[in-house]
N, CA, C and O atoms as a MOPAC input file, in Angstrom:
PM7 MOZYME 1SCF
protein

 N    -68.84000 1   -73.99400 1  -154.09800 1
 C    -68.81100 1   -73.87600 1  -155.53700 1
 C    -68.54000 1   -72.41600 1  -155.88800 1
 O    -69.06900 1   -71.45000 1  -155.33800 1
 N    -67.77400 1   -72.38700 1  -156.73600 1
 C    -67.36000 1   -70.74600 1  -157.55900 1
 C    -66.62700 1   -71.07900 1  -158.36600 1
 O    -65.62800 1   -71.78900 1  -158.24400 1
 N    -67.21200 1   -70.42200 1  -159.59500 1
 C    -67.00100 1   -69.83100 1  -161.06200 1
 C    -66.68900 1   -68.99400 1  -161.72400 1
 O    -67.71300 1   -68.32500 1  -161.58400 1
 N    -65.95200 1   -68.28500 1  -162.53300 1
 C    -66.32500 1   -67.14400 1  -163.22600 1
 C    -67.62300 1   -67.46500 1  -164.58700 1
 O    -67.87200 1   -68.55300 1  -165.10600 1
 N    -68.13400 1   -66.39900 1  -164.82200 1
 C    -69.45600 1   -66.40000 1  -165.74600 1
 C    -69.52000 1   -65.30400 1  -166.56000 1
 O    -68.94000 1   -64.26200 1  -166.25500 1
 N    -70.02700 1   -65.39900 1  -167.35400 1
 C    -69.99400 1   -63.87800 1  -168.74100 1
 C    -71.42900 1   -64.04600 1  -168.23600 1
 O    -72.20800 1   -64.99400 1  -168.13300 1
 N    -71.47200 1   -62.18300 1  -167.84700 1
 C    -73.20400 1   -61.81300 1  -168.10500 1
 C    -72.92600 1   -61.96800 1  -166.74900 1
 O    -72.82000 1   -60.75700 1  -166.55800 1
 N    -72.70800 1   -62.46600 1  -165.59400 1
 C    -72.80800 1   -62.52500 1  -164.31400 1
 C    -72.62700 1   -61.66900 1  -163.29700 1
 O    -73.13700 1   -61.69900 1  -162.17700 1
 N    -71.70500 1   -60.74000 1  -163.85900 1
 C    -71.45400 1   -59.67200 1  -163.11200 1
 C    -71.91800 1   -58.61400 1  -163.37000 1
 O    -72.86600 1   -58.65900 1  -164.15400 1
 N    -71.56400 1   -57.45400 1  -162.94600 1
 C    -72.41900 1   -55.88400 1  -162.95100 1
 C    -72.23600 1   -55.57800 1  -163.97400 1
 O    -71.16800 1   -55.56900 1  -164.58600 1
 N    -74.24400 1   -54.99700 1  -164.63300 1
 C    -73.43600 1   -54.65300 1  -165.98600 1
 C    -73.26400 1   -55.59700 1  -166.68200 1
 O    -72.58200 1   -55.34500 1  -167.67500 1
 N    -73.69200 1   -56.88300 1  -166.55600 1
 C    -73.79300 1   -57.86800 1  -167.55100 1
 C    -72.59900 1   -58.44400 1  -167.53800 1
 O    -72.60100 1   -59.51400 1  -168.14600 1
 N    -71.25700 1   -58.04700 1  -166.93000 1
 C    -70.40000 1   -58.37200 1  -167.24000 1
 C    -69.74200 1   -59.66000 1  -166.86000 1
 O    -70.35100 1   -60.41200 1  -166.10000 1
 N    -68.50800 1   -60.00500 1  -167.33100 1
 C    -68.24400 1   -61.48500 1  -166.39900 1
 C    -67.79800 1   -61.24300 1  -165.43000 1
 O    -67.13500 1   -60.20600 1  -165.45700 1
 N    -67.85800 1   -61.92900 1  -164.14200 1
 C    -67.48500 1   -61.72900 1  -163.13300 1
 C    -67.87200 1   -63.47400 1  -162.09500 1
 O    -68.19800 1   -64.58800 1  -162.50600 1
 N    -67.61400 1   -62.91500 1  -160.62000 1
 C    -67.38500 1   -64.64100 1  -159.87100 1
 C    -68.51300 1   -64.72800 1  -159.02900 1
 O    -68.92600 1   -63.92700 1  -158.19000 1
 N    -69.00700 1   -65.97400 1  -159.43300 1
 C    -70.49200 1   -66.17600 1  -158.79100 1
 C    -70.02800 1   -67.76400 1  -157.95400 1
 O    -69.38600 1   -68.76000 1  -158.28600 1
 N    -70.98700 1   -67.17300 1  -156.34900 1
 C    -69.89000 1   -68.20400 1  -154.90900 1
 C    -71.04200 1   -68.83600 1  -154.61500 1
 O    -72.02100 1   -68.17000 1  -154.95000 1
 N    -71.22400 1   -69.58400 1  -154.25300 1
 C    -72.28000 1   -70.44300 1  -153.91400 1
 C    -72.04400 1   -71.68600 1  -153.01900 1
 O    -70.93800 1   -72.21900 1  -152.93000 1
 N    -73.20800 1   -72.14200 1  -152.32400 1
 C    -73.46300 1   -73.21000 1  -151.14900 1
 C    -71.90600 1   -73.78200 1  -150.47000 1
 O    -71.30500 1   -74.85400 1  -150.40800 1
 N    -71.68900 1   -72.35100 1  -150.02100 1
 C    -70.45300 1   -73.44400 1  -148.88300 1
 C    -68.76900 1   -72.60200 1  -150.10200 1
 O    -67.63400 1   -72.80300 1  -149.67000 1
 N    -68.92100 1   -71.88400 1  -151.28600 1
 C    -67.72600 1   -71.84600 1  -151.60900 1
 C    -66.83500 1   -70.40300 1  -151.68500 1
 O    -67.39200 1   -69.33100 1  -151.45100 1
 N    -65.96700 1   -70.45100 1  -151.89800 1
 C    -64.48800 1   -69.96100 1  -150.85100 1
 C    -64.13600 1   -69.53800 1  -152.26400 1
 O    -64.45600 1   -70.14800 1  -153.28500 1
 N    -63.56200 1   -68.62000 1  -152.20500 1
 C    -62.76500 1   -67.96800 1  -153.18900 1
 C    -61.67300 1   -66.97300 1  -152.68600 1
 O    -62.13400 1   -66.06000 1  -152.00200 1
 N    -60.11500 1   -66.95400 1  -152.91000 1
 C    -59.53600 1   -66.37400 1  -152.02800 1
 C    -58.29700 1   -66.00800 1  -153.11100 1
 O    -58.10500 1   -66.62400 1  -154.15900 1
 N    -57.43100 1   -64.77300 1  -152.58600 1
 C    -56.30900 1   -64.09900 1  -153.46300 1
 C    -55.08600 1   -64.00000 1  -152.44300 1
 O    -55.45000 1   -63.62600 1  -151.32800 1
 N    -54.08100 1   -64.18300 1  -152.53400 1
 C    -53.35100 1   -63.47300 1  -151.33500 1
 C    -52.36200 1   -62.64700 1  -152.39900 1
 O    -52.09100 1   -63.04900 1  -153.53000 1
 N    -51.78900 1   -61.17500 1  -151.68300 1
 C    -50.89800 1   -60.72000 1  -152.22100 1
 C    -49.81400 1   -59.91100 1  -151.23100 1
 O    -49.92800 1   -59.26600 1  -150.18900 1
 N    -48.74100 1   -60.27300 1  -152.07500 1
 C    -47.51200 1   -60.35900 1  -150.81800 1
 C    -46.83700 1   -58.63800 1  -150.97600 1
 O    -47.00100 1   -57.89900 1  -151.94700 1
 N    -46.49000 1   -58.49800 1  -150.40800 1
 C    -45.40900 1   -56.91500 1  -150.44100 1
 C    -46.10400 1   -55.88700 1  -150.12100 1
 O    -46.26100 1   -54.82900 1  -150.73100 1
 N    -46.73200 1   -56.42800 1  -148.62200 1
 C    -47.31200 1   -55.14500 1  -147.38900 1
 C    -46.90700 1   -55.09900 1  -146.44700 1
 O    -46.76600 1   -56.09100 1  -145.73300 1
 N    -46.50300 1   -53.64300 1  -146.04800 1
 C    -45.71800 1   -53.79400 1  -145.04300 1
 C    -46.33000 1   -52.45100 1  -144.44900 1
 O    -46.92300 1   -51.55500 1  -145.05000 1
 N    -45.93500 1   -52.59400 1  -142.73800 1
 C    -46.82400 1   -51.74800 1  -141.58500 1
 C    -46.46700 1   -50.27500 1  -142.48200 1
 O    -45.44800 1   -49.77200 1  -142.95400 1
 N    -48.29400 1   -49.82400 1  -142.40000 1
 C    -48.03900 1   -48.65400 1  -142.35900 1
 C    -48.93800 1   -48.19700 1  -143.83100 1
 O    -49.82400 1   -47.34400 1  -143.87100 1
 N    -48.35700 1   -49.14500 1  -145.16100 1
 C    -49.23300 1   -49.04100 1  -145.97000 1
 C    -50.66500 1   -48.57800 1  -146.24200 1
 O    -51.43900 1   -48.98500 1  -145.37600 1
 N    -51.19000 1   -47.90200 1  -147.12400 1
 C    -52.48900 1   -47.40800 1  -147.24900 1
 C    -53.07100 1   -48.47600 1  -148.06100 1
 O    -52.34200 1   -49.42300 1  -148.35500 1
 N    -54.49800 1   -48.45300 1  -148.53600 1
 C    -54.81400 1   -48.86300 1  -149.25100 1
 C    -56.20300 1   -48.43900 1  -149.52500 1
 O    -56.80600 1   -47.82700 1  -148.64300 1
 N    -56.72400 1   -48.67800 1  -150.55400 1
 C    -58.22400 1   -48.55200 1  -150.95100 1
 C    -58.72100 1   -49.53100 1  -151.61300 1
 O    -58.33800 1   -49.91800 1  -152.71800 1
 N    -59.70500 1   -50.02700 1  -150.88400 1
 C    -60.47800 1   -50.99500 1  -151.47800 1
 C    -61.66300 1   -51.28900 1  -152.16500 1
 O    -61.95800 1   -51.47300 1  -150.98400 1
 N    -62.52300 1   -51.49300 1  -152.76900 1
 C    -63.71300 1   -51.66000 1  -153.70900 1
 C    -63.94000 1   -52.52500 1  -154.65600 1
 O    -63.19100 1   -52.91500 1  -155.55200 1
 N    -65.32700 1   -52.88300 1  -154.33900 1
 C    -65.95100 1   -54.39500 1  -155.14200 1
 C    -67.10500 1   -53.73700 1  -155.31300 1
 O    -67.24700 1   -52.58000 1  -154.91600 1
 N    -68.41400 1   -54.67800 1  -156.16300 1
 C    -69.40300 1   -54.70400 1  -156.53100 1
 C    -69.96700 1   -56.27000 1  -156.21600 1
 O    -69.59300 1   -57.30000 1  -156.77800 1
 N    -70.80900 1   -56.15800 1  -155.32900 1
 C    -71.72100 1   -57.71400 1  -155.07500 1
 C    -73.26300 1   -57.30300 1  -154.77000 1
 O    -73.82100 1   -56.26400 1  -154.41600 1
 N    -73.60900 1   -58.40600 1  -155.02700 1
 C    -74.86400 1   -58.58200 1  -155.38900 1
 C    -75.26700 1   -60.04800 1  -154.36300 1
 O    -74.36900 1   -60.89000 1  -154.38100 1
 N    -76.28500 1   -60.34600 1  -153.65200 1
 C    -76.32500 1   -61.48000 1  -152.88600 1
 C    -77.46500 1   -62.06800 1  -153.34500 1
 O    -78.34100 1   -61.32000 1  -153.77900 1
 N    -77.68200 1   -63.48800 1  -153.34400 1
 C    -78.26700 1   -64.41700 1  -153.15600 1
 C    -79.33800 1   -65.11600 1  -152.19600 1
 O    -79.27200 1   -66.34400 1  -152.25200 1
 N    -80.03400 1   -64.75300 1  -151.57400 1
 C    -80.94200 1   -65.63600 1  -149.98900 1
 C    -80.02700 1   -64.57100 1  -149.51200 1
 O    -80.05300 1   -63.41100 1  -149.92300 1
 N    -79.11900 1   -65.09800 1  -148.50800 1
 C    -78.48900 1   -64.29400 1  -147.47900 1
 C    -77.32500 1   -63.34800 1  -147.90200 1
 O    -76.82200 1   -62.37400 1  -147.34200 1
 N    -77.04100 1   -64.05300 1  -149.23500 1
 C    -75.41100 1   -63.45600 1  -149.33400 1
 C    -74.01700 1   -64.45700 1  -148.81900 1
 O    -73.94000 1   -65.68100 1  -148.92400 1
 N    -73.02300 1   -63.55800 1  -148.26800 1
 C    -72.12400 1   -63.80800 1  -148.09000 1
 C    -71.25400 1   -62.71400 1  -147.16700 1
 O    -71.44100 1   -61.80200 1  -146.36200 1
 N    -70.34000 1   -63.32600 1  -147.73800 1
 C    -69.00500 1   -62.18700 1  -146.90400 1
 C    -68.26000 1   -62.09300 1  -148.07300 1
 O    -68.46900 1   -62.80500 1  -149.05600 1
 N    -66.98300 1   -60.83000 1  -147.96500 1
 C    -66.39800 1   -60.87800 1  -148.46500 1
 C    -65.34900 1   -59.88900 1  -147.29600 1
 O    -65.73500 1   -58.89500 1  -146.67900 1
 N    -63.86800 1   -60.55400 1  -147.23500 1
 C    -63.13700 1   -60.13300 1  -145.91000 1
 C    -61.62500 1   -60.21500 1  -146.74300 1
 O    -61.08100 1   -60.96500 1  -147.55400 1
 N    -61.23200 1   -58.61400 1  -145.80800 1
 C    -59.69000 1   -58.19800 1  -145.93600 1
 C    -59.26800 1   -58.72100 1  -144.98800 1
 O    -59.62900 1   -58.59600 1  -143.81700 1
 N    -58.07300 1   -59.65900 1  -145.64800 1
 C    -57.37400 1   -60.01300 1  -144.19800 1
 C    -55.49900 1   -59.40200 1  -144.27000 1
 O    -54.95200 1   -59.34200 1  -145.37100 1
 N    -54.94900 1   -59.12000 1  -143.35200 1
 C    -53.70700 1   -58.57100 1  -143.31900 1
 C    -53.38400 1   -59.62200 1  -142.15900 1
 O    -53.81100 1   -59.67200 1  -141.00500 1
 N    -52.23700 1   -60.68000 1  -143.04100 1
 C    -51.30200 1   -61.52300 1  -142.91000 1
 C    -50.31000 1   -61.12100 1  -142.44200 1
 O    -50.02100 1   -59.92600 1  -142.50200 1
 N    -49.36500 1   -62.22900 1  -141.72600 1
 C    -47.55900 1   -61.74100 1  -142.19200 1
 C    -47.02200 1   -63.29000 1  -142.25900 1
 O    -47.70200 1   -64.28200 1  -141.99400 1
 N    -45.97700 1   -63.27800 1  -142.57500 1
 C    -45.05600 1   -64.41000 1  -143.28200 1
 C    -44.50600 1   -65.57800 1  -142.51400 1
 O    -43.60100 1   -66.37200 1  -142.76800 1
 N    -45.45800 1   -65.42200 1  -141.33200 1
 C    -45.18800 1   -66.52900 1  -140.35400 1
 C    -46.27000 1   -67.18200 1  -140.25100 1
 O    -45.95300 1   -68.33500 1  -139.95700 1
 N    -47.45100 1   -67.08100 1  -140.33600 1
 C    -48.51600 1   -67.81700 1  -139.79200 1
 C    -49.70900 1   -67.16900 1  -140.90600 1
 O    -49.42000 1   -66.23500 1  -141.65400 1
 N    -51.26200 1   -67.89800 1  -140.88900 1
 C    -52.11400 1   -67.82400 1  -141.67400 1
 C    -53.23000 1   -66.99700 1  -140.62800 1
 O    -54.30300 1   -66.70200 1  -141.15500 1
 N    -53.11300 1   -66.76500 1  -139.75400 1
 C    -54.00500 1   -66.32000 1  -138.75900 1
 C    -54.21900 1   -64.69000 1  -139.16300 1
 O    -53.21900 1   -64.15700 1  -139.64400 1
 N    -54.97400 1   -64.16200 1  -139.06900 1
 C    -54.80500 1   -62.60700 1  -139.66200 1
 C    -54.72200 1   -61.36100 1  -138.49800 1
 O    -55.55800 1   -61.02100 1  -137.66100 1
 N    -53.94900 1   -61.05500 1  -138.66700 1
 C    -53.08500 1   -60.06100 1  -137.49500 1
 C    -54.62800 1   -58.77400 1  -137.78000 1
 O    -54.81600 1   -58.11900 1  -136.75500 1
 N    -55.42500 1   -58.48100 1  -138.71400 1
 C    -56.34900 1   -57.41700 1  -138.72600 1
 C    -57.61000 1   -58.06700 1  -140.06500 1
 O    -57.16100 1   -58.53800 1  -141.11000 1
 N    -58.53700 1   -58.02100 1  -139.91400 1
 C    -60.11700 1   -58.25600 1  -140.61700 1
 C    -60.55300 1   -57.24600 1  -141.22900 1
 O    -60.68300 1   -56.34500 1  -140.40000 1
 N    -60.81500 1   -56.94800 1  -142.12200 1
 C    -62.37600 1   -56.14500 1  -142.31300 1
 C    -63.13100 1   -56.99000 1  -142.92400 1
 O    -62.64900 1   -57.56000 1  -143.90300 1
 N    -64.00500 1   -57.18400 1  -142.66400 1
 C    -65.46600 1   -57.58000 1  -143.54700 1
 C    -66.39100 1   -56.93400 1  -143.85600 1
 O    -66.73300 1   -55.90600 1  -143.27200 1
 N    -67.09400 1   -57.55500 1  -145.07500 1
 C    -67.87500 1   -56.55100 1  -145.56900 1
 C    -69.32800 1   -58.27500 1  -145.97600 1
 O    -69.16600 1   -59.18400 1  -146.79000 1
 N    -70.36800 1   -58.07800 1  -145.15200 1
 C    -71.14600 1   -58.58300 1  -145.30100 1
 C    -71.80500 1   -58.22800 1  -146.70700 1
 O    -71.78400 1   -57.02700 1  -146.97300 1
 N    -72.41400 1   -59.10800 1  -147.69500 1
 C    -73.24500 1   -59.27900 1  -148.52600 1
 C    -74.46300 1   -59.57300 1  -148.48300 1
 O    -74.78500 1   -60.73000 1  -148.75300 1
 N    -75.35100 1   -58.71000 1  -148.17000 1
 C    -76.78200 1   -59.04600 1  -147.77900 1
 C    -77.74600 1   -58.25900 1  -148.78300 1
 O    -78.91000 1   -58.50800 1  -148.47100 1
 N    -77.65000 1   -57.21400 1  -150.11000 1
 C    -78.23600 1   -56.71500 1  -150.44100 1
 C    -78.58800 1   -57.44900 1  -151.71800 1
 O    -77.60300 1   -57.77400 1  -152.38100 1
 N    -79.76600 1   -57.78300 1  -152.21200 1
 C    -80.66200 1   -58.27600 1  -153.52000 1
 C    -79.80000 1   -57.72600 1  -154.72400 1
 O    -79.23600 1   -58.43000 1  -155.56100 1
 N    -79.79400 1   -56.12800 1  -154.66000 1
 C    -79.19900 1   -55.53400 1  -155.59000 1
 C    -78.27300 1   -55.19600 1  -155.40800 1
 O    -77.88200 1   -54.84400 1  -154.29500 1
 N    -77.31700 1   -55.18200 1  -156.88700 1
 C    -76.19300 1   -54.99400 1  -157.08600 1
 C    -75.62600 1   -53.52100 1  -156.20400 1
 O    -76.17700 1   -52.44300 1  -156.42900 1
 N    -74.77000 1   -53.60700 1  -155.45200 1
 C    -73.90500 1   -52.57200 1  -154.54700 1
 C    -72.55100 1   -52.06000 1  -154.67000 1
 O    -71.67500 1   -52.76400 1  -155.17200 1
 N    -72.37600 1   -51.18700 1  -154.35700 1
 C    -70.62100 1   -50.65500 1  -154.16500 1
 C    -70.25800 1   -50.96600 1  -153.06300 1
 O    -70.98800 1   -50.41100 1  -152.24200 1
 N    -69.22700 1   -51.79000 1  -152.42200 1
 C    -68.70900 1   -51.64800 1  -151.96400 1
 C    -67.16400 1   -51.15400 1  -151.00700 1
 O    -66.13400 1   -51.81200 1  -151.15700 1
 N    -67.21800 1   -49.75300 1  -149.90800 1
 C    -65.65100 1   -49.91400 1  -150.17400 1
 C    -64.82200 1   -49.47700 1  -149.27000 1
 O    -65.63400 1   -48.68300 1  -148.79400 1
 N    -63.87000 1   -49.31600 1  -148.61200 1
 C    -62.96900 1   -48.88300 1  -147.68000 1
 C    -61.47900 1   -48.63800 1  -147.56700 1
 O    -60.71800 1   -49.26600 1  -148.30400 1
 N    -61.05100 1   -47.82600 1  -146.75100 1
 C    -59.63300 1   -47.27000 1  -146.89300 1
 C    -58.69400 1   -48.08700 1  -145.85400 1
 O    -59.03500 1   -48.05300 1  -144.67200 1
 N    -57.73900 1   -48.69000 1  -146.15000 1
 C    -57.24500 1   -49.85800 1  -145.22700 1
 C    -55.86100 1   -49.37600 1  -144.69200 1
 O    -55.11000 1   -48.71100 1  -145.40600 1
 N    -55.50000 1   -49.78100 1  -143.23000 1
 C    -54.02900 1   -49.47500 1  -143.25700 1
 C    -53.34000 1   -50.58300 1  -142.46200 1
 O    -53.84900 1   -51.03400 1  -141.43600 1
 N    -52.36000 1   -50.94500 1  -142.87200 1
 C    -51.67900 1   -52.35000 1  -142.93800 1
 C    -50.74200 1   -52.22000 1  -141.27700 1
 O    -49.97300 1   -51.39300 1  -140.78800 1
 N    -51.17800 1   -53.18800 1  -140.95200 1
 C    -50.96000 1   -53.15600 1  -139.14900 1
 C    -49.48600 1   -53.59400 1  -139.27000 1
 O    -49.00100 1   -54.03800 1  -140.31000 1
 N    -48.66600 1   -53.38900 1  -137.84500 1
 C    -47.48900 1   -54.20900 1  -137.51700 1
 C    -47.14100 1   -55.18100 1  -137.71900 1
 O    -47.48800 1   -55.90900 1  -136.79000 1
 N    -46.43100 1   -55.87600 1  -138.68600 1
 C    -45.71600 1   -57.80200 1  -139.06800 1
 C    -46.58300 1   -57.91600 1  -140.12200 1
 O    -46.63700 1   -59.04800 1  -140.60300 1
 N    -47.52200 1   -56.78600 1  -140.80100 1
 C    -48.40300 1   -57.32500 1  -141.90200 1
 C    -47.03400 1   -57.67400 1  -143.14900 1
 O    -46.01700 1   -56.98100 1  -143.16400 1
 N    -47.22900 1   -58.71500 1  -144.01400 1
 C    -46.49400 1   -58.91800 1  -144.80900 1
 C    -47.36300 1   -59.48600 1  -146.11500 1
 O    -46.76900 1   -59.92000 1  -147.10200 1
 N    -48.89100 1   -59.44500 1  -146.03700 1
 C    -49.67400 1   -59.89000 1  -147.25300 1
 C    -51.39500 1   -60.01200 1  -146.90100 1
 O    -51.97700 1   -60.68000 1  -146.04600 1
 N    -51.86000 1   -59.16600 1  -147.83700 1
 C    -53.52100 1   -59.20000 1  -147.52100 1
 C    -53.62800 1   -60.75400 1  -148.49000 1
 O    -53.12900 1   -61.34000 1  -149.45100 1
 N    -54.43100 1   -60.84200 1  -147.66700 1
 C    -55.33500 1   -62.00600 1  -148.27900 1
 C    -56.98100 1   -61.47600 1  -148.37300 1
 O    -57.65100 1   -61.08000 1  -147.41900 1
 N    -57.40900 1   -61.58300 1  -149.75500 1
 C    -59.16000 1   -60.91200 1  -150.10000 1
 C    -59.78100 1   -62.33700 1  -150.12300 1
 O    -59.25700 1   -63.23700 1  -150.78000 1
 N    -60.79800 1   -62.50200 1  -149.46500 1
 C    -61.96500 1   -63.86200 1  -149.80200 1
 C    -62.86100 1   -63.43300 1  -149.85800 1
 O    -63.14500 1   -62.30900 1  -149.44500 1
 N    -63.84800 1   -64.49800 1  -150.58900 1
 C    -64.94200 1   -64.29100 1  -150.52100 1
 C    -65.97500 1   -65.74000 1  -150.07800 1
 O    -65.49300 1   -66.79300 1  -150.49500 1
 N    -67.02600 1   -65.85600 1  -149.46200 1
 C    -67.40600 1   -66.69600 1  -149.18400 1
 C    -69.15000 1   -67.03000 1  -148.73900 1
 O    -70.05200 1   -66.24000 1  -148.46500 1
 N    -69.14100 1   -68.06900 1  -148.78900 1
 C    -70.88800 1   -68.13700 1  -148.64800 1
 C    -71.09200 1   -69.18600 1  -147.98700 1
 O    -70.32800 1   -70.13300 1  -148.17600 1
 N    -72.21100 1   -69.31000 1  -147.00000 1
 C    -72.77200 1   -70.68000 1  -146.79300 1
 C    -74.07700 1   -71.65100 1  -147.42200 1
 O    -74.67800 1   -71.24700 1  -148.41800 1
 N    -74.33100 1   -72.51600 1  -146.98300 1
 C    -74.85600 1   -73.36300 1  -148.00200 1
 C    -76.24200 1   -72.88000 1  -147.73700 1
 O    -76.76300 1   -72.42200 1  -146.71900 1
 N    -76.84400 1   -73.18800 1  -149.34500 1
 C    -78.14900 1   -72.39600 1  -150.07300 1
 C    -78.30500 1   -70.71400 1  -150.04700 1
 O    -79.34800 1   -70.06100 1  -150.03900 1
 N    -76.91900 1   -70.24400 1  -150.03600 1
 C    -76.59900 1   -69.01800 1  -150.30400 1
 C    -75.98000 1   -68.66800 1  -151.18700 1
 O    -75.25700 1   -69.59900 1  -151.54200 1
 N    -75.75600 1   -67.29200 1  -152.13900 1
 C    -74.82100 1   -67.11500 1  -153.00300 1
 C    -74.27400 1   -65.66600 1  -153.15100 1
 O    -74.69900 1   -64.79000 1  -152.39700 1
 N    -73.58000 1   -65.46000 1  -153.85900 1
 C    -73.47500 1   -63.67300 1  -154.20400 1
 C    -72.62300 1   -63.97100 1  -155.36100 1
 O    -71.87300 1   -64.92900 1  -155.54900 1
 N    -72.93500 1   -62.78600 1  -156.22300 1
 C    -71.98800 1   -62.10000 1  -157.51900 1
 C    -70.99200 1   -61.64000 1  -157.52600 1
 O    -71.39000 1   -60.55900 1  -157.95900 1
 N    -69.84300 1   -61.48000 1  -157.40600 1
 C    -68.76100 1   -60.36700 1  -157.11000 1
 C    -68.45800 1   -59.87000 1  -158.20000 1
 O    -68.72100 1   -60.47900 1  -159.23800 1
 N    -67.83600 1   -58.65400 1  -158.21400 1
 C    -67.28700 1   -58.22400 1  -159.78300 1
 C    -66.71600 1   -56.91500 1  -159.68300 1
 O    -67.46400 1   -56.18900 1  -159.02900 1
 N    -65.35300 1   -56.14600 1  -160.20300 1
 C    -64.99700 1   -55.01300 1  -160.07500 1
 C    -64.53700 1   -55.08300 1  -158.77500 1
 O    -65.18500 1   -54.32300 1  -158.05400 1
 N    -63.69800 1   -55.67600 1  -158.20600 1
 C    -62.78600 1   -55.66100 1  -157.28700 1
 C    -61.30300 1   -55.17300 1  -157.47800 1
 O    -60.55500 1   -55.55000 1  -158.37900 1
 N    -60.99000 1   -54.24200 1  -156.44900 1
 C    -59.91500 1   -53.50200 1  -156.64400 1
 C    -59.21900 1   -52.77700 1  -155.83400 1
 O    -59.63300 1   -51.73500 1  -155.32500 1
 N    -57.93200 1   -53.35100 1  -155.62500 1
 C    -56.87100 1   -52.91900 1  -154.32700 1
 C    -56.06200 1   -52.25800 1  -155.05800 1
 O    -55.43000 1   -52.64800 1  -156.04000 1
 N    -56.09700 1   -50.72400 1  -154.31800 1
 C    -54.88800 1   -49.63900 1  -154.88300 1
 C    -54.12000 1   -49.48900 1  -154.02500 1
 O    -54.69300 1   -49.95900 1  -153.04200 1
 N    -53.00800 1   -49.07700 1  -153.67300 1
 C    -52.20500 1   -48.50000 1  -152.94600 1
 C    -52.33000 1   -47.49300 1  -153.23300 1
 O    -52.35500 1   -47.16000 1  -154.41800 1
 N    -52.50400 1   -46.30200 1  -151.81900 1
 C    -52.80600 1   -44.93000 1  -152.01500 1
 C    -51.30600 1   -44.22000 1  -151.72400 1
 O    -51.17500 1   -42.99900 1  -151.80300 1

């Protein structure tokens, strides 16, 4: 299960609340080896939390040529964030977020720059 919600996110604000078992995912295309990037969210977890994971794709297959994850385990609202660089055949990050069941997290203020 995932929603967006007013008041849910940091700051009261609206933002996407993931829960028992649900998946929330973005892909975006036009990365190519070598690329920088900077990344940063705001989550907040539930019981255990969640994940929330960079994945760097390419245009042949769904398997992810490079990971980062960023576990969600803190009560209170957090920054999260990191500087990314886009591996060989990358051709598209894909961002998720995800939880297992009787778990949840907040996400909100997520944001991929190219540096």
């Amino acid at each position: 299960v995932c929603y967006a919600k007013r008041s849910i996110g940091h700051d009261a604000s609206c933002g996407a609340y993931i829960k028992d078992g649900g998946y929330l995912s973005q892909t975006i295309d036009s990365v190519y080896q070598g690329f920088n990037y900077h990344f940063s969210f705001n989550a907040q977890a539930v019981n255990q939390g969640g994940k929330v994971v960079v994945n760097f794709i390419n245009a042949y297959t769904t398997k992810a040529l490079k990971s980062v994850v960023y576990p969600v385990t803190s009560t209170d609202w957090q920054n999260y964030e990191g500087d990314l660089e886009a591996p060989a055949d990358a051709y598209a990050i894909r961002l998720e977020a995800y939880t297992s069941k009787g778990n949840a997290l907040s996400l909100d203020d997520v944001i991929l720059e190219k540096k």
